[in-house]
N, C-alpha and C positions, 0 to 999 in steps of 0.2 A: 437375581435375588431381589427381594421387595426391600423398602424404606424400613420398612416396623421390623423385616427379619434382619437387615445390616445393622439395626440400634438393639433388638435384644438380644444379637450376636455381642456387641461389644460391650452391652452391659453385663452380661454372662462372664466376657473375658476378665471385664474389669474386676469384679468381685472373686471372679476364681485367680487369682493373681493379687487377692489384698489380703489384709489381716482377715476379713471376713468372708473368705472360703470356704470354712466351715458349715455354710449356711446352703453349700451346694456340694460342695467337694465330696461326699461319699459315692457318689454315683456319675460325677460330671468332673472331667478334666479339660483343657489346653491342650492341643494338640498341633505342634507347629510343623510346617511343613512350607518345603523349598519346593517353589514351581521349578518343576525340569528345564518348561523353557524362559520362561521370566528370570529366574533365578531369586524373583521375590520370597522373603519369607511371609507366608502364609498361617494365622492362627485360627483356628475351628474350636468353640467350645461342644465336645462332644458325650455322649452315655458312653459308661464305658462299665466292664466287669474285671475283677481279677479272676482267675483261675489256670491253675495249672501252671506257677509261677509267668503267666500270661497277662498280658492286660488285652482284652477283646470288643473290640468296635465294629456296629454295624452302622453300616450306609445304604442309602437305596442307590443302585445302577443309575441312576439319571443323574446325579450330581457327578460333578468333575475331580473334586480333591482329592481323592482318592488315586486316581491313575497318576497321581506321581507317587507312589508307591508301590508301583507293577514293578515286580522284581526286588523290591527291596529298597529302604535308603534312609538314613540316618532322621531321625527325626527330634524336638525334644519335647517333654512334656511337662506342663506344669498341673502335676500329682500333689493332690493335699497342701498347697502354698507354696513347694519346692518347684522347681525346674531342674529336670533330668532327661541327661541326652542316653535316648534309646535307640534303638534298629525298629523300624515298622517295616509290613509287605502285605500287599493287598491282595489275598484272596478270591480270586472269581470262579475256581471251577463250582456247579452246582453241587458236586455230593460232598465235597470238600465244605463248601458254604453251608451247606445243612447240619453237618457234624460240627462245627465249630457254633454256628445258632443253636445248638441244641445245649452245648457247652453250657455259651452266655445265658441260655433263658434258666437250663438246668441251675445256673448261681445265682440266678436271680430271677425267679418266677414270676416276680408282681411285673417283669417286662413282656411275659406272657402276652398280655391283653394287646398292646401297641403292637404286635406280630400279626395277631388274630390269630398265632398256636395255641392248641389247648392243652391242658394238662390231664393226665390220668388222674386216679385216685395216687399215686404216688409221687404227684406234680412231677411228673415224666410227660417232658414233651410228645405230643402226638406224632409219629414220623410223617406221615402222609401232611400232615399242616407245615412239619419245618420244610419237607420236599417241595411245598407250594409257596411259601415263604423265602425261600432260597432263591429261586429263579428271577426275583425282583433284587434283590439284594448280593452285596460284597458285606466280606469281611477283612478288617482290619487285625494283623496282630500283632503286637508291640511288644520287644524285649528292654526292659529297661539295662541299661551299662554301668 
């Protein structure tokens, strides 16, 4: 990871974690996570969608955080100023990955663009774009406790 992503990672955490969260918090949470083998805890400020009493995160396959949540594993998140301990599991299979990106973009369209999926006249994702979108990509999904 570069100098300037380690410092707007932490300035991200820090504001999502103060009184003034509000100023990101609609769209962007804390998302802590235990190394499997470090056993460090780990906090990622990441996009995230509700839907489907779900909280839904997408990652690209080339970063690592994620595979400590193959299988499942307690996580906690700090949502809107709170911290709440949830259940996360990282999704890889691709048509699993494409239905659940279809989900998040379906809740939140304007994430459309950063996919490069399109939208129909119904802002219905294009399946052939989330099919192609998938293949680079994991999904996170997060139950809060």
């Amino acid at each position: 990871m570069s100098l300037l992503m380690d410092i707007g990672n932490a300035v991200m955490r820090t504001l999502l974690q103060s009184p003034l969260h509000m100023l990101l918090s609609a769209n962007t949470l804390v998302l802590k996570v235990r190394g499997v083998k470090s056993g460090r805890v780990y906090a990622f400020p990441v996009n995230f969608v509700e839907e489907n009493g779900r909280i839904l995160i997408s990652s690209m396959q080339e970063r690592t955080w994620w595979k400590n949540l193959q299988g499942g594993a307690p996580v906690n998140v700090v949502l809107r100023g709170h911290e709440i301990p949830a259940f996360a599991e990282a999704v890889t299979e691709p048509e699993q990955v494409a239905r659940l990106l279809g989900e998040y973009v379906g809740a939140e369209p304007s994430f459309a663009r950063y996919f490069e999926i399109a939208l129909d006249e119904d802002d219905t994702p294009v399946i052939a774009d989330l099919t192609r979108a998938a293949e680079k990509r994991v999904m996170v999904v997060v139950r809060l406790q």
